[in-house]
ROBAVO-45916 format. One record per atom (N, C-alpha, C): residue in three letters; x, y, z. Coordinates in steps of 0.001 Angstrom, whole numbers, plus 500000, padded with zeros to 6 digits. Layout:
<pts>
ALAXYZ;...
</pts>
This chain:
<pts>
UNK066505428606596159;UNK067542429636596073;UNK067200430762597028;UNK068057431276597970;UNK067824432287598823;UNK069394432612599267;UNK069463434172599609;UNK070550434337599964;UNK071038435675599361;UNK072270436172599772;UNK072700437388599155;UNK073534437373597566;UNK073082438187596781;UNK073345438761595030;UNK073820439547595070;UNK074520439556594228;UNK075719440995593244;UNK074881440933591663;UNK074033439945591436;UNK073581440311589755;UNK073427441293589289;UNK072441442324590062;UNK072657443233589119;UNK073282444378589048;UNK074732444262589560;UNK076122444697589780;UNK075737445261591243;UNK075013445124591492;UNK075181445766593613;UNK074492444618594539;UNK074597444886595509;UNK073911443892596826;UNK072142443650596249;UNK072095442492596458;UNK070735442072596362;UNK069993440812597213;UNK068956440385598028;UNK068472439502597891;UNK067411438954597404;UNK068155437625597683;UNK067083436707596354;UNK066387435549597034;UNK065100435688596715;UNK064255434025597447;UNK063721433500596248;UNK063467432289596114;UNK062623431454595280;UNK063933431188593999;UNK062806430278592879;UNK063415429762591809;UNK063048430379590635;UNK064148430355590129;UNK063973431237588543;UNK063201430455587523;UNK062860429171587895;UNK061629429189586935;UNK059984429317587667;UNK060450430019588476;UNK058878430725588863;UNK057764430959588130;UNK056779431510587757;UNK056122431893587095;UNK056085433325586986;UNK056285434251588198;UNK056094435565588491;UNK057678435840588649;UNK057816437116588827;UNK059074437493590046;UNK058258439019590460;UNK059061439134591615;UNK058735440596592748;UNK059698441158593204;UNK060211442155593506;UNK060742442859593633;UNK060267443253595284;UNK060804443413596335;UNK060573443764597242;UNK061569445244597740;UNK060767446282598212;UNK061535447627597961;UNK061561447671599749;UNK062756447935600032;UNK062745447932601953;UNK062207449537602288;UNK062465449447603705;UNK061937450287604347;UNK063067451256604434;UNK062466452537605255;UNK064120453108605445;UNK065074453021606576;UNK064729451336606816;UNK065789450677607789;UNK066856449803607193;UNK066748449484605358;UNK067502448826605017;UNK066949447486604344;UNK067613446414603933;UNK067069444903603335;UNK067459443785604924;UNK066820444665605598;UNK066981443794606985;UNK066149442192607299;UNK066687441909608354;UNK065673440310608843;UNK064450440800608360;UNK063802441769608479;UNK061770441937608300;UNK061879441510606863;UNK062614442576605945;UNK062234442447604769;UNK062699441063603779;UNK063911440280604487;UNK064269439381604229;UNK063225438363604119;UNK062176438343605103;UNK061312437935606131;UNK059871438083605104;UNK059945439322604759;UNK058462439098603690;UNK058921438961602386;UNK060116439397602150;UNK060717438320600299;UNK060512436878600931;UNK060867436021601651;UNK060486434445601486;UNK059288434555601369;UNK058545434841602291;UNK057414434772602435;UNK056232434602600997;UNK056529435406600189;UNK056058435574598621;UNK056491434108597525;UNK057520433517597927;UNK057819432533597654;UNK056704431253597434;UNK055945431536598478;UNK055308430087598518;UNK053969430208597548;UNK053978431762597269;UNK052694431796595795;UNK053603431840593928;UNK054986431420594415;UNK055760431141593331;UNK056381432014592655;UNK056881433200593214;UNK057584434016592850;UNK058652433535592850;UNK059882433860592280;UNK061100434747591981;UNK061223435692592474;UNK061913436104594106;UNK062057437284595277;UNK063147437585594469;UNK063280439331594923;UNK064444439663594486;UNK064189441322595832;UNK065444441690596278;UNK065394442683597057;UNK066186443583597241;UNK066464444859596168;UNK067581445274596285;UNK068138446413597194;UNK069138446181597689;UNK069742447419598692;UNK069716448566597994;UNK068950449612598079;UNK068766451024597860;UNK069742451881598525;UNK070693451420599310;UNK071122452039600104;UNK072715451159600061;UNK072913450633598568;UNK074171449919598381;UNK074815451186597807;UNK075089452681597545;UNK075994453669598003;UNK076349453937598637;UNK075752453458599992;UNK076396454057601202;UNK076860452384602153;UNK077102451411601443;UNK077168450401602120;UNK076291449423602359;UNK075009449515601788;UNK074061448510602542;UNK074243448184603280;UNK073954449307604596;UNK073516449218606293;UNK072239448953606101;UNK072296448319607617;UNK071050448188607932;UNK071015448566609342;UNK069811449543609478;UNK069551450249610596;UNK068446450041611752;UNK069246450100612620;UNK068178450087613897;UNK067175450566613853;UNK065855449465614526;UNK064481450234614033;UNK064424451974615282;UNK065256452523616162;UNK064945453600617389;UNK066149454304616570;UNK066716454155615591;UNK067601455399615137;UNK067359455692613761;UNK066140456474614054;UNK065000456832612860;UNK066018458361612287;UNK067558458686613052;UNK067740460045612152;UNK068925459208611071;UNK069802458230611697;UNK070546457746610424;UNK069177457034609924;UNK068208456851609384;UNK067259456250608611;UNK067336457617607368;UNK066821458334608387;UNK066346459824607496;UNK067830460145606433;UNK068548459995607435;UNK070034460993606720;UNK070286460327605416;UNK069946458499605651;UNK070237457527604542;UNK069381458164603494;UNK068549457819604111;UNK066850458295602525;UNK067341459945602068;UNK067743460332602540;UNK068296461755601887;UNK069335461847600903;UNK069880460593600762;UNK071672460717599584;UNK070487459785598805;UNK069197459189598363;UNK068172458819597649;UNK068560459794596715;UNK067892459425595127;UNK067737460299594126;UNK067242459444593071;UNK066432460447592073;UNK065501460015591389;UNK066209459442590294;UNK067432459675590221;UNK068133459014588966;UNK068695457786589470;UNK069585458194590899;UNK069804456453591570;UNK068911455547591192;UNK067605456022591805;UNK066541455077591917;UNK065938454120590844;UNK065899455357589621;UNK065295454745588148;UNK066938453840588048;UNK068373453791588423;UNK069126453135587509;UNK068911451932588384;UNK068626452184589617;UNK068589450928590774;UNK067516449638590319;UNK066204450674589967;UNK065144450123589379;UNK065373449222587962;UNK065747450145587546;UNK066155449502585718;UNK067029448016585858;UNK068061447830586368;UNK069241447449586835;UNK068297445927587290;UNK067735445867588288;UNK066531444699588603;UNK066151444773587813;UNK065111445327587047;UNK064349444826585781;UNK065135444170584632;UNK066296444520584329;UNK066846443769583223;UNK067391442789583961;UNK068211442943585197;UNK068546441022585458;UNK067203440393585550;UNK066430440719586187;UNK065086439836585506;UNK064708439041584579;UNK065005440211583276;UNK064885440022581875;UNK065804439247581380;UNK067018439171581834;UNK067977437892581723;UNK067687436395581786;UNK066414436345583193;UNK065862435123583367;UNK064445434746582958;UNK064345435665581846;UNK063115435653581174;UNK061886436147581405;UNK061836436575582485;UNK060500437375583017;UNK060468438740582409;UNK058987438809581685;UNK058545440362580918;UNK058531440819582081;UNK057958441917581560;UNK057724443527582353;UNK056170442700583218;UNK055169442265582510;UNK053905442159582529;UNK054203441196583720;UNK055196440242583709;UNK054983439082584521;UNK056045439779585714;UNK056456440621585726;UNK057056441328587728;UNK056170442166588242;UNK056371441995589490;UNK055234443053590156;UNK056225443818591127;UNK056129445130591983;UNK057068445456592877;UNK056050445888594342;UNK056672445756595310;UNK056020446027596271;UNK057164446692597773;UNK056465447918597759;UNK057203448461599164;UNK056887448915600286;UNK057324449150601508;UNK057248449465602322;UNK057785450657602840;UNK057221451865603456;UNK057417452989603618;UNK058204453396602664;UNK059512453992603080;UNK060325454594601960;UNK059953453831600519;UNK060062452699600744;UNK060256451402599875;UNK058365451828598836;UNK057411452176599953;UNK056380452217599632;UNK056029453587598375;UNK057011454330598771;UNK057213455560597969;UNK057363455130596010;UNK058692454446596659;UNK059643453923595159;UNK058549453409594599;UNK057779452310595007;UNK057272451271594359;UNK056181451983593466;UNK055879453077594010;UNK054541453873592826;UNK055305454604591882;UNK056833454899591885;UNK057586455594591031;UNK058208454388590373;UNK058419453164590502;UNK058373452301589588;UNK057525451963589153;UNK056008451969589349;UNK054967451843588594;UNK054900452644587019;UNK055668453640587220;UNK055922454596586026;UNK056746454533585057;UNK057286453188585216;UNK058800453365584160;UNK057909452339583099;UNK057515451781583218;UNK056736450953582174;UNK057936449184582193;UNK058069448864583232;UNK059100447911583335;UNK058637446770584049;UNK057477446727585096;UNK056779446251586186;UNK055164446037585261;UNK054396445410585955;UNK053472444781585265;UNK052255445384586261;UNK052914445456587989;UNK052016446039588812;UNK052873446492590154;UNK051900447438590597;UNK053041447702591901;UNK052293447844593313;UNK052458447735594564;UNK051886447695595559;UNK052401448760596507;UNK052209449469596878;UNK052802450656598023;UNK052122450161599379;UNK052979449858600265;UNK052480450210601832;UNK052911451404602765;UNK051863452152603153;UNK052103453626603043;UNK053074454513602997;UNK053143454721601650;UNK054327455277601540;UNK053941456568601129;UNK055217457510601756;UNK054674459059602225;UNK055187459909600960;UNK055199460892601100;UNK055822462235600644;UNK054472462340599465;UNK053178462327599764;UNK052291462405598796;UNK052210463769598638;UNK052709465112599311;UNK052162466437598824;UNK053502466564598866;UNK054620466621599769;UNK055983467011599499;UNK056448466041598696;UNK058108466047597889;UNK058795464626597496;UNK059175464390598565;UNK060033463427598431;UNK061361463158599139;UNK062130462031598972;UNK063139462099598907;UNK064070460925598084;UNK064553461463596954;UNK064394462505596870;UNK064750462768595242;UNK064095463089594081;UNK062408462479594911;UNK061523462108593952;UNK060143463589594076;UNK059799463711593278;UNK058988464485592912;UNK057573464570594430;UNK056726464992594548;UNK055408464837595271;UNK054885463420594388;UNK054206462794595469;UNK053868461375594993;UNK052414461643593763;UNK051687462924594168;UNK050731463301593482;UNK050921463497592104;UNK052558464059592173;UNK052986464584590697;UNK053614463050590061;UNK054194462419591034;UNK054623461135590389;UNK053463460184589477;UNK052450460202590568;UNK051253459295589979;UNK050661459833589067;UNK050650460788588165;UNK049837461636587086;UNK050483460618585791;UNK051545459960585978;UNK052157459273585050;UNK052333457177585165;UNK051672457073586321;UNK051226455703586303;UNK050675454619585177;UNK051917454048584817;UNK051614453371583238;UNK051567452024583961;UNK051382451535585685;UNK051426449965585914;UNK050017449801586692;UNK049602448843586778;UNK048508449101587876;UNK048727449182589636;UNK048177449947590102;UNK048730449791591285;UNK047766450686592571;UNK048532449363593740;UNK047465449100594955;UNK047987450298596202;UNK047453450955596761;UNK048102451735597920;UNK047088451195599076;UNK048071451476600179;UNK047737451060601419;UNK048340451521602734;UNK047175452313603237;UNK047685453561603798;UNK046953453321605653;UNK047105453663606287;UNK046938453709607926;UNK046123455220608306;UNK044740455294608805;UNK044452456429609260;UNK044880457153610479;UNK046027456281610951;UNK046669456855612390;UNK048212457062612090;UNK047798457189610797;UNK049704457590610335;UNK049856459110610410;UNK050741459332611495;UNK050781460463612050;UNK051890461527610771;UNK052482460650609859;UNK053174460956608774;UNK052681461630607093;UNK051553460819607539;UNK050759460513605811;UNK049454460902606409;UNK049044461998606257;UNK047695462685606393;UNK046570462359605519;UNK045474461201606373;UNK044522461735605720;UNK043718461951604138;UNK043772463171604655;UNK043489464058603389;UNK044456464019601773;UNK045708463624602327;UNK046809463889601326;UNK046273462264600405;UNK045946461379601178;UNK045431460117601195;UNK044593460540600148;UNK043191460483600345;UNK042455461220599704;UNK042856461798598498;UNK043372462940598264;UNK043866463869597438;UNK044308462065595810;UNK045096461338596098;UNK045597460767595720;UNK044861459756595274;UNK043837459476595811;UNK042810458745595546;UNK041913459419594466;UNK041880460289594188;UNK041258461041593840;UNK041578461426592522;UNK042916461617592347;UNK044070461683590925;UNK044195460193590228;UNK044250459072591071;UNK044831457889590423;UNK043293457564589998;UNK042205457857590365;UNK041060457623590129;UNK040754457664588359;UNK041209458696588296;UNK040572459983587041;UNK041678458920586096;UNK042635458328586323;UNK043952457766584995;UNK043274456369583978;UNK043661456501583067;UNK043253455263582476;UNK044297453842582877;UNK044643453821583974;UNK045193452413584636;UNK044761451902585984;UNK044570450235586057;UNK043976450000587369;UNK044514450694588414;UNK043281451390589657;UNK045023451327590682;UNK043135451548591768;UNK043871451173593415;UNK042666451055594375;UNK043368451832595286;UNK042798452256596265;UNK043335452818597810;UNK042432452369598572;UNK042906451695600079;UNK042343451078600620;UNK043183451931602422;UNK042489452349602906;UNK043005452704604294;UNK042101451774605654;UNK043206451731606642;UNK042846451085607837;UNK042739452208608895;UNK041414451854609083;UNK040827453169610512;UNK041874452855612240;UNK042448451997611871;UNK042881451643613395;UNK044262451353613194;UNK045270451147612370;UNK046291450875611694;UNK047145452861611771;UNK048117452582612006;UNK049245453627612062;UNK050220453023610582;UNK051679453832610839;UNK052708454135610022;UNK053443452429610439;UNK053765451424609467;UNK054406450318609734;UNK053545449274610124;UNK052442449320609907;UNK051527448538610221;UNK051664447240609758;UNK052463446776609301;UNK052724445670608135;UNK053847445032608801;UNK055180445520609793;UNK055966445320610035;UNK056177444532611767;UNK055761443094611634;UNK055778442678612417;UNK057434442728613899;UNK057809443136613299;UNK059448443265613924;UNK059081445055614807;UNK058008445567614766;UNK058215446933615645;UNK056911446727616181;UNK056773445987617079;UNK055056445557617959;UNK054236446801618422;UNK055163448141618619;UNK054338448949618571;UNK053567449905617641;UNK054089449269615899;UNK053930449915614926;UNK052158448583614051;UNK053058447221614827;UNK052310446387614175;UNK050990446231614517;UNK050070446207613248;UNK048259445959613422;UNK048248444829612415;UNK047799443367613639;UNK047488442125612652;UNK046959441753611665;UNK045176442558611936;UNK044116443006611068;UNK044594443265610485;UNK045098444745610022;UNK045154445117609079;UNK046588444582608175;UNK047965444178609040;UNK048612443402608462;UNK047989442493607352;UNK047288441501607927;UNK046931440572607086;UNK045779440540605925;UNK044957441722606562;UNK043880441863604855;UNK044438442182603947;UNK046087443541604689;UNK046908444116603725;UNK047382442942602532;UNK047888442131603384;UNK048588440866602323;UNK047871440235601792;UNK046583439815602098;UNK045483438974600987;UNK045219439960600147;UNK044900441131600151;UNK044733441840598934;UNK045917442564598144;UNK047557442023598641;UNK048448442423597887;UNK048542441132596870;UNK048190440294597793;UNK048114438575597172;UNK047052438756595824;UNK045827439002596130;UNK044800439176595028;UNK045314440031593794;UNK045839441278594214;UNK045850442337593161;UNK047359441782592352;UNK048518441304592776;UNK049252440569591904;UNK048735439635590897;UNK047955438270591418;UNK047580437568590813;UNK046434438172589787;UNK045795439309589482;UNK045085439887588533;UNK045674440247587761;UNK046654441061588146;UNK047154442031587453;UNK048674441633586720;UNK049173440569587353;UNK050509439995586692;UNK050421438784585426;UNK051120438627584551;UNK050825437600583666;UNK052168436988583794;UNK051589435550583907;UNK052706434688584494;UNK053393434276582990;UNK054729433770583049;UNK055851434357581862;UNK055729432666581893;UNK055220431891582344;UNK055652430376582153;UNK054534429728582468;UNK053890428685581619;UNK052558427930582219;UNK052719426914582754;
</pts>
């Protein structure tokens, strides 16, 4: 099964079979549910998920945007909001729950903007685990959403961040700072940064954003920390 969804009343895509063992949630970038992200929902498939990918950006049409017209990106991620998001969020989790998958057995995983959401769905208690690829607004919000620092004080899923030391976006220190808070919580969660890796590092479709290295340890240890941390809904 692959292809474009209306289930859970808006645009969605979907890879794999519903009697999976897992399902995932894949959260896009703030270019949209484009070829890339289309591109890493199959991809998850072949460790037996149930893909699911929903347009965040099905208020305004589910566009999808050119990776060099980074201000309609911005303008999009700005009509974002924290209530959209939790109903956007919720909305996937119960068609999920339709096909039988708990909370314990989905995991969510995003990319930039996408990377943001995915630690603010770590919080709803709906997801089992969540994966962020560097996703920003850790001292400011944005999207709607609170500072990521203030978001994560409430992390009820376990969850992986993965951040670029040449992300000219995501400082550092703010890195740090965050590492530092999710540390102190009583739920799993790791931070792992790449010394040579920038902003999109994961995103093979922008060659000047993409780092292989770190692409690919990124995904064996998004691969690892699912399979720990998810409980599969079917033996």
């Amino acid at each position: 099964m692959s292809g474009a969804s209306n289930s859970p009343g808006f645009p969605v895509y979907v890879a794999g079979s519903t009697d999976s063992t897992r399902a995932l949630i894949v959260l896009q970038e703030g270019f949209g549910v484009n070829d890339h992200i289309r591109k890493v929902a199959d991809h998850y498939v072949d460790d037996d998920y149930f893909v699911i990918a929903p347009h965040l950006y099905h208020r305004n049409g589910s566009p999808e945007v050119p990776y060099d017209d980074i201000e309609q990106a911005k303008a999009l991620m700005s009509t974002l909001s924290e209530s959209g998001l939790t109903n956007d969020l919720s909305a996937t989790t119960n068609f999920l729950a339709t096909l039988g998958f708990t909370p314990a057995s989905i995991g969510v995983v995003g990319f930039c903007m996408g990377g943001s959401v995915a630690l603010f769905a770590a919080t709803l208690g709906t997801v089992g685990a969540a994966v962020s690829f560097y996703g920003g607004g850790i001292a400011t919000g944005r999207m709607g959403l609170p500072p990521l620092l203030e978001v994560a004080e409430k992390l009820r899923s376990p969850w992986l961040g993965l951040y670029g030391d040449l992300d000219t976006g995501i400082p550092v220190e703010e890195v740090e700072d965050l590492r530092v808070l999710t540390s102190e919580l009583d739920v799993v969660t790791e931070i792992v940064r790449y010394p040579n890796a920038g902003h999109g590092f994961h995103c093979d479709a922008r060659p000047n954003a993409y780092n292989k290295e770190a692409s690919d340890d990124a995904d064996e240890r998004t691969r690892e920390f699912f399979s720990a941390q998810l409980v599969p809904v079917r033996l």
